[in-house]
VOGU-3710 file (C-alpha; in Angstrom, 3 decimals, decimal comma):
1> xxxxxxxxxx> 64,533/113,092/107,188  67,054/112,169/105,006  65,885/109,320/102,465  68,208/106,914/102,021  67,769/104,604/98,558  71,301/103,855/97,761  74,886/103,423/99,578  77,907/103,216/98,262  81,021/101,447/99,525  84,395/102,122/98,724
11> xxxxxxxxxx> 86,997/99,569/99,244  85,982/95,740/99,159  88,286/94,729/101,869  87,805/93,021/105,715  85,576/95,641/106,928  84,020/97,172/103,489  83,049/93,289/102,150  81,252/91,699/105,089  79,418/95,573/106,341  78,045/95,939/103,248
21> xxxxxxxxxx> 77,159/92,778/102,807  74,786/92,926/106,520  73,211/96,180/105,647  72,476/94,615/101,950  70,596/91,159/103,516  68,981/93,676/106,313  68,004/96,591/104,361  66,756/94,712/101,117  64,901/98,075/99,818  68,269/99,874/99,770
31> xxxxxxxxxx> 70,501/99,202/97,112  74,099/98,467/98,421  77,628/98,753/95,743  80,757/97,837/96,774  83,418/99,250/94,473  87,585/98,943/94,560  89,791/99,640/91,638  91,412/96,163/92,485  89,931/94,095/89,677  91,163/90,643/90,706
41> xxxxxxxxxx> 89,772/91,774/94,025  86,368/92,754/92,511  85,966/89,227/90,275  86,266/87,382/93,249  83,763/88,897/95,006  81,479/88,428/92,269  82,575/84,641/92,190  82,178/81,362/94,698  85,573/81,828/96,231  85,629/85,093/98,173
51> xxxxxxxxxx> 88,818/86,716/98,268  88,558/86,618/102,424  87,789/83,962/104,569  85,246/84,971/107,569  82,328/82,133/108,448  78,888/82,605/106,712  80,513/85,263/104,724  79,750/83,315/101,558  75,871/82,626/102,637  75,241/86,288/102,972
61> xxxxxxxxxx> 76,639/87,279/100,302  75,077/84,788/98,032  71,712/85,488/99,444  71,337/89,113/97,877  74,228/89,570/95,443  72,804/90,510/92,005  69,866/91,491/93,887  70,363/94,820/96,206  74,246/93,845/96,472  76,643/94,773/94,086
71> xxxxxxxxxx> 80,463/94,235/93,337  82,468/96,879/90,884  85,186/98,626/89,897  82,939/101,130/88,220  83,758/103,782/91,047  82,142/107,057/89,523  79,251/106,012/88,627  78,068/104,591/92,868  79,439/107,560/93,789  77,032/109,511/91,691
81> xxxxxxxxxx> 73,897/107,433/92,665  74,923/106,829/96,612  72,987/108,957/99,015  75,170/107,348/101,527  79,038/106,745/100,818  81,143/104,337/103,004  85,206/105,091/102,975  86,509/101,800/103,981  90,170/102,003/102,660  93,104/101,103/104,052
91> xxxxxxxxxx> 94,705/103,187/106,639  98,587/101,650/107,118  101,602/102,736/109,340  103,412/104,929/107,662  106,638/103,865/106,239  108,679/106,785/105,747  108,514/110,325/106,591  107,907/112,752/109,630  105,413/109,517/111,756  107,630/106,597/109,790
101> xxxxxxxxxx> 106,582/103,144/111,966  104,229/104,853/114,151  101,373/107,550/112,086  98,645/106,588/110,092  99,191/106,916/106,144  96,110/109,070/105,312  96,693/109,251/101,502  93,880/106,508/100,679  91,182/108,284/102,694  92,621/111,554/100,809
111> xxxxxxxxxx> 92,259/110,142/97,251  88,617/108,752/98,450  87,329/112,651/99,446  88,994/114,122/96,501  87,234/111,734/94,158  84,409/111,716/95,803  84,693/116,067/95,592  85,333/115,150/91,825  82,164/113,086/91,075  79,271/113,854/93,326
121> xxxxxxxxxx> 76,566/116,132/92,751  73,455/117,136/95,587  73,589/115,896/99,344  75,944/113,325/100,145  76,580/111,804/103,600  80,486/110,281/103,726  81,001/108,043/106,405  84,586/107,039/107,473  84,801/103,329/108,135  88,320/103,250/107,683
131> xxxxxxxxxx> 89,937/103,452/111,183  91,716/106,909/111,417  93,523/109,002/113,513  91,584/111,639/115,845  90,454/115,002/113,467  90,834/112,970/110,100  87,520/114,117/109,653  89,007/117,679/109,024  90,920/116,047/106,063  87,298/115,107/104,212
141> xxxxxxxxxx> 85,532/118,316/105,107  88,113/120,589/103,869  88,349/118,518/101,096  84,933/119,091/100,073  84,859/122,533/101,122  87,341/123,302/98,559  84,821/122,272/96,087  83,176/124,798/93,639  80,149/123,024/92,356  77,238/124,979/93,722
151> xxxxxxxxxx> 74,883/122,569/93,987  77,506/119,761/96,096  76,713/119,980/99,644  77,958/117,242/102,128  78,011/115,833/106,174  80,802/113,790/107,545  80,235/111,103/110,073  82,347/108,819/111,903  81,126/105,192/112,071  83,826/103,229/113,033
161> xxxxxxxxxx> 83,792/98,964/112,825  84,214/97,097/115,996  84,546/93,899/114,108  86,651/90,373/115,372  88,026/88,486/112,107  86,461/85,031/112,414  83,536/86,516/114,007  82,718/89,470/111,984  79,480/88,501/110,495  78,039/87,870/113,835
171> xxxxxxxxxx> 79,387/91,035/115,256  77,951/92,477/112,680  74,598/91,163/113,130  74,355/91,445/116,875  76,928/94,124/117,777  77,644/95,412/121,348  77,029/98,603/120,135  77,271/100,962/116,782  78,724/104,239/117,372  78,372/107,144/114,920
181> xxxxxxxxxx> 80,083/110,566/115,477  78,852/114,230/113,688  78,510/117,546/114,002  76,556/118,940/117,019  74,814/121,090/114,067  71,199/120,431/113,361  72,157/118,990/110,015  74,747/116,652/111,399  72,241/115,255/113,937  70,046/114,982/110,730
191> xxxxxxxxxx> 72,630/113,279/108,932  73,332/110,875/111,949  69,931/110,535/112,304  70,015/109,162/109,063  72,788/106,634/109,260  70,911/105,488/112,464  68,005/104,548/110,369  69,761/102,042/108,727  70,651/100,435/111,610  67,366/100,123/112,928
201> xxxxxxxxxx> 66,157/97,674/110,887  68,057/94,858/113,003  70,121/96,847/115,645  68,245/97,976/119,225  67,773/101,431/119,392  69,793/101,427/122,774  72,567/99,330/120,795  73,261/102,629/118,877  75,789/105,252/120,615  75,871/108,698/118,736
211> xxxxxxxxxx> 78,617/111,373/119,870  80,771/114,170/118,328  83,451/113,401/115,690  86,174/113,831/117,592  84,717/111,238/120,385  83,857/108,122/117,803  87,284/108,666/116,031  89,166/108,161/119,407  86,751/105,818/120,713  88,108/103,432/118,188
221> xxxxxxxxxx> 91,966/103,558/118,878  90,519/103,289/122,655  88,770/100,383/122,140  91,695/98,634/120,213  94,276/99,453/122,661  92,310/98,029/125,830  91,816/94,786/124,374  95,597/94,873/123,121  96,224/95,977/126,695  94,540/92,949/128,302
231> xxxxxxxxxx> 96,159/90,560/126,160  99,826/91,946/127,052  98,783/92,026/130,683  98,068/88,507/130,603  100,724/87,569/129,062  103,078/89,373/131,250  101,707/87,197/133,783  102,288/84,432/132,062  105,903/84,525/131,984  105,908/85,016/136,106
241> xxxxxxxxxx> 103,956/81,798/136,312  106,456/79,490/134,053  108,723/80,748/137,312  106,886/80,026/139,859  104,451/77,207/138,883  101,531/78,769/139,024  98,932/78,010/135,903  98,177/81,067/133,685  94,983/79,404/132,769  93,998/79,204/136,283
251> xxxxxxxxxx> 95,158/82,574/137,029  93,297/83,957/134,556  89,831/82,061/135,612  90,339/83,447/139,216  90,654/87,260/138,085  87,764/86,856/135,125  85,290/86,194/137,921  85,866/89,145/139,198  83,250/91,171/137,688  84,958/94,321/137,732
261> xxxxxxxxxx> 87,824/92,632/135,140  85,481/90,290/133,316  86,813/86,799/131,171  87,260/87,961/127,676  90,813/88,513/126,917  92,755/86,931/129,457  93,850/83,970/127,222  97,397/83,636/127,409  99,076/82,850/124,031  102,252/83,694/122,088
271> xxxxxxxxxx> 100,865/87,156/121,597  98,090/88,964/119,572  98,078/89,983/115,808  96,036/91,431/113,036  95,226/93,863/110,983  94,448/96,636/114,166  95,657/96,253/116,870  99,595/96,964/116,560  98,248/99,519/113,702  95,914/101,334/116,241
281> xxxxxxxxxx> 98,182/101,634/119,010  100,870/103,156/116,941  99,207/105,634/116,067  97,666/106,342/119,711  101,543/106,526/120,764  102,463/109,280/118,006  99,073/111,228/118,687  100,351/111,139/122,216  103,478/111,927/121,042  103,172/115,073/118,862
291> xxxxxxxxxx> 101,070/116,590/121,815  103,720/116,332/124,192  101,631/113,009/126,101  105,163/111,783/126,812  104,160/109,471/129,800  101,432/108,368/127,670  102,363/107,179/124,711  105,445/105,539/126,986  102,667/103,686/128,490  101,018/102,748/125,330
301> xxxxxxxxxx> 104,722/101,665/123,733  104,580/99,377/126,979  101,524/96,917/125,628  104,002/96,398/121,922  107,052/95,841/123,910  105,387/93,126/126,329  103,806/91,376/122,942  107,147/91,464/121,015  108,499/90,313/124,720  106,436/86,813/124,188
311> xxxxxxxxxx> 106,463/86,339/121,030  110,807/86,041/121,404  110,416/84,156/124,932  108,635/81,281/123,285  110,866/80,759/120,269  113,294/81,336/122,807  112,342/78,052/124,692  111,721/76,416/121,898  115,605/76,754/121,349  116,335/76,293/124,582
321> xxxxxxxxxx> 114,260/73,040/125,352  116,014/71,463/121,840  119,187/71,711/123,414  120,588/75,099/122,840  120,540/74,677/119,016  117,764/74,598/116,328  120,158/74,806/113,294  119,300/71,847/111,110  116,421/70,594/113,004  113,227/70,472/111,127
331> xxxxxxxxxx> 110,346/71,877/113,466  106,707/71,586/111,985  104,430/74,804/113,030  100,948/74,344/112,781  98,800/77,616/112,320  99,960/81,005/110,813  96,731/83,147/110,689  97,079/85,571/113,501  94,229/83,833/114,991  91,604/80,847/114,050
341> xxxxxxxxxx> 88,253/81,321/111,715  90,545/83,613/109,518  92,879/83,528/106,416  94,355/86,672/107,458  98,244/87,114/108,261  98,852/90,799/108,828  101,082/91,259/112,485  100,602/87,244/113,034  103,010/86,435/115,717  103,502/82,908/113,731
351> xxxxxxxxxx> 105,013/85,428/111,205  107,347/86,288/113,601  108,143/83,529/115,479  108,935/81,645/112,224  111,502/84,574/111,729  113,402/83,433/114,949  113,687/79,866/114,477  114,785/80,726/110,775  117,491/83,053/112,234  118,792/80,415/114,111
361> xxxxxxxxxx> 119,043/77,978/111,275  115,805/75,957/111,620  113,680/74,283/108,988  110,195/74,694/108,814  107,134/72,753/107,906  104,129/75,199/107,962  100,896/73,655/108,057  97,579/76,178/108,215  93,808/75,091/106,969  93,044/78,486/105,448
371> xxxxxxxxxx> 96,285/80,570/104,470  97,229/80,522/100,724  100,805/79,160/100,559  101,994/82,466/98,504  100,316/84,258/101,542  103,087/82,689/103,538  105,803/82,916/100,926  105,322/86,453/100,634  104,734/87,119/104,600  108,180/85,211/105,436
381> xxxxxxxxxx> 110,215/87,007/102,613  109,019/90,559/103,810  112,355/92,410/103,948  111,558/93,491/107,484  111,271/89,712/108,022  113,815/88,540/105,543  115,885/91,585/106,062  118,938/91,502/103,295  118,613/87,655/102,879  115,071/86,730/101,385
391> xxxxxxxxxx> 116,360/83,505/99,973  117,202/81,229/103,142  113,109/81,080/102,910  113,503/78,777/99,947  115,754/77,057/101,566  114,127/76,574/105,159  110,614/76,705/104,253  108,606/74,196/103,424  104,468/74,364/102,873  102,383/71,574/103,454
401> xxxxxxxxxx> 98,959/70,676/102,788  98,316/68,689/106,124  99,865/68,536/109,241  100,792/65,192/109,408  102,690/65,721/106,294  104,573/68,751/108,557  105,064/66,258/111,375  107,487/63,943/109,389  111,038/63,322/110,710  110,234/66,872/112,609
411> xxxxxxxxxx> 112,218/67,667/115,904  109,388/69,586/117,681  105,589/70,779/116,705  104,997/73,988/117,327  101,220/75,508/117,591  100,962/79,324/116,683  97,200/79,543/116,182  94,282/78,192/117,690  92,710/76,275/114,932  90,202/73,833/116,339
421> xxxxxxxxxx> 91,387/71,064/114,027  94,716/70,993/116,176  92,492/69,712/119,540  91,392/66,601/117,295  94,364/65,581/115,808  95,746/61,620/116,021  99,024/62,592/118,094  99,839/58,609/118,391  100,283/58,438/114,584  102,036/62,036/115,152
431> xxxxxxxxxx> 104,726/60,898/117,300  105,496/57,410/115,623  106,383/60,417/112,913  108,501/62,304/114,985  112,411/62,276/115,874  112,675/61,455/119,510  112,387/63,079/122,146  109,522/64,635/120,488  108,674/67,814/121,667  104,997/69,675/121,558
441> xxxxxxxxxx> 104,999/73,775/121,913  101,670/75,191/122,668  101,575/77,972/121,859  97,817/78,670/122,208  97,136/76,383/124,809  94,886/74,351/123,084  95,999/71,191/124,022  95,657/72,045/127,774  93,266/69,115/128,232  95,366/66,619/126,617
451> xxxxxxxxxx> 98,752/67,779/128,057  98,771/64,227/130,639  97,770/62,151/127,679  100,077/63,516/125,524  102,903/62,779/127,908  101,475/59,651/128,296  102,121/58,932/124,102  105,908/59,665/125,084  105,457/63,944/124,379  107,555/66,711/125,910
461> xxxxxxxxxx> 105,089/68,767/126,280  105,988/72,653/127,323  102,814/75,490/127,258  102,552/78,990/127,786  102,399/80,449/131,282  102,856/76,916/132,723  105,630/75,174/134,290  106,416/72,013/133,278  105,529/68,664/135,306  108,144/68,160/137,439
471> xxxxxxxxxx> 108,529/64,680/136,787  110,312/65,466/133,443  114,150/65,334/133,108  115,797/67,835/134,543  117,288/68,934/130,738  114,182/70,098/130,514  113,420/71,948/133,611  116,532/73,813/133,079  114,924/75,266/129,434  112,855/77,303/132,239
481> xxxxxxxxxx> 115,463/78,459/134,338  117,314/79,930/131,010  114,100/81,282/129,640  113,129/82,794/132,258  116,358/85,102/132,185  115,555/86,243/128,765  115,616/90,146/129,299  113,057/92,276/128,665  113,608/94,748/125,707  113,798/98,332/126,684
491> xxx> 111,268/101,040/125,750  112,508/103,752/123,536  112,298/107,306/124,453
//
């Protein structure tokens, strides 16, 4: 049995930060390093203001860094001392190139093996955290088997996270499962074998799946694209019932009883976000792709289309129920992490829905709890959000530090993520703030319970995957009817 004293993380980012972190507080005899070349990155680690947001992040941490847990930028030296080293870099969409928009860029995970070839000396066990595409594994191992030290000898596993931002440390903690992919050899069972020792110590022994490579790496990309999958699928729905005046919610409660489909997943919104999901299924569609999976990866394409679909059907009807015309109008949007419990931005449909009511001439008032304004700044003037004119953000953008401040003299409030702060708000004092009619957008049907009262205060109040009451003025009612003819985009072939 392999004896594990020390581990070694590289990259301090969503997934290398909090992991390390749970196997430091649960395994206080080992002793756990997280290194990144990022400095900034590294000091706040090491300081009282983490440089990500995740609940009870900052309690574990605190409770055994400078003891077994360790932040640094030193690199070689926890690569030398690890018996176990973590690659938990960043794996984006490629940007240019043979795969451009659709491939996973490999060249961190490539740097990480080389180095690692560079610097270690004896047995090492490298686990990819990062997620990758199937047979990246091939990358590392050739890597090392290019090596000429003598004494260097190596397994590669595949351990891939299964971690929800704003939930991570308790998925961490009391995970569904842990998967960890090897060789079939003897010593890659005793290397898994290994890594599943760790684990141990506070995961059941049933919790903890262990398969070939090949089968963990895909697993992964599976995994993401199912829940991506259920979240289109619902959504798709949700446009039929704004037609037909049926209740998405209600919809959605009748089919999650079935046992067979299950509840989690099937909340309606303005679509989903992050730093995975769009990532993961990209890269499923060119895998499918460059093996001649035509019908496949067509299939796969389908789940982006639908999300891109709702995410331009709601600002849609936001232009629509404002009287054909945002230009001018001031429109306060409340929310812009891709979901609550998170500072994180990356693929957050606010992102993009902000980039449609900007195109149309609208000014914003962006209000979120936990997302740096420069994190919004430098979201909005993305050039693939911007495209050639990055300075009408200046102009239409305005960051506030509460959202009744965002409310003022506003048009229509708009909700992009579910923060729970927006189910508590005083909308009386919000409306005396408001230009009339004052419109509410829900975007993450949070208000669901308060959509009578808020009609009540004086509200126009229009939701996803519902109809509105019929009661309203027919202006209103005829939003639907235009919406409802926005067309779907094509998929590309």
């Amino acid at each position: 049995m392999v004896q594990v004293n020390n581990i070694c993380c590289i990259g301090a980012g969503y997934v290398g930060g909090p992991t390390c972190t749970v196997i430091a507080q649960m395994c206080p005899q080992i002793t756990v390093t997280v290194v990144d070349i990022n400095e900034e990155r590294i000091r706040a680690w090491n300081s009282n203001q983490l440089p990500i947001y995740e609940p009870d992040l900052q309690e574990v941490v605190e409770s055994c860094r400078g003891r077994n847990l360790f932040f640094s930028t030193n690199v070689k030296e926890a690569i030398k001392n690890a018996d176990i080293i973590f690659i938990s870099v960043n794996t984006p969409t490629k940007t240019f190139g043979m795969g451009k928009g659709r491939a996973a860029d490999l060249k961190y995970v490539e740097a990480c093996a080389r180095q690692i070839a560079d610097i270690a000396d004896g047995y090492k066990i490298v686990v990819e955290k990062s997620t990758v595409p199937v047979r990246a594994a091939e990358i590392i191992r050739r890597i090392f088997q290019t090596s000429t030290k003598p004494n260097l000898s190596f397994q590669v596993l595949s351990n891939p996270e299964f971690l929800a931002e704003g939930t991570a440390i308790e998925n961490l903690k009391n995970p569904d499962r842990i998967l960890i992919g090897g060789d079939e050899t003897p010593a890659g069972q005793e290397a898994i074998e290994a890594l599943c020792e760790i684990y141990k110590h506070w995961v059941p022994k049933n919790k903890i799946i262990t398969t070939n490579t090949w089968s963990s790496e895909l697993s992964k990309l599976a995994a993401n694209a199912f829940l991506a999958q259920r979240i289109s699928s619902i959504n798709s729905i949700s446009a039929l019932c704004e037609v037909t005046g049926a209740d998405v919610g209600e919809v959605a409660h009748a089919i999650g009883t079935d046992n067979r489909i299950g509840r989690p997943f099937l909340q309606a919104s303005i679509g989903f976000g992050g730093s995975c999901f769009q990532k993961d299924i990209l890269n499923l569609i060119y895998i499918c792709e460059t093996l001649s999976l035509h019908e496949v990866a067509l299939y796969w394409q389908q789940v982006l289309d639908i999300n891109e679909y709702q995410r331009r059907r709601f600002a849609s009807r936001i232009v629509s129920c404002l009287f054909n015309t945002v230009a001018d109008k001031k429109i306060a949007v409340l929310g812009f992490a891709f979901k609550k419990d998170t500072g994180d931005t990356r693929e957050s449909s606010s992102i993009h829905v902000c980039k449609y009511l900007m195109d149309e001439g609208a000014h914003l008032a962006i209000y979120d709890p936990k997302v740096k304004k420069e994190q919004i700044i430098r979201d909005l003037t993305h050039p693939t959000i911007s495209e050639d004119n990055p300075g009408r953000v200046s102009k239409l953008v305005t960051i506030v530090s509460e959202p009744y401040a965002a409310c003022e003299n506003t048009h229509a409030l708009v909700i992009c993520t579910e923060w729970d702060i927006f189910k508590h708000l005083d909308y009386e004092r919000l409306y005396e703030k408001m230009l009339k009619p004052a419109f509410i957008f829900d975007g993450r049907r949070v208000l669901d319970v308060l959509h009578k009262k808020l009609q009540q205060i004086g509200f126009q109040v229009e939701t996803i995957g519902k109809r509105v009451h019929p009661a309203l003025s027919s202006h209103v009612l005829s939003c639907h009817k235009k919406q409802d003819q926005t067309p779907a985009k094509k998929i590309k072939t």
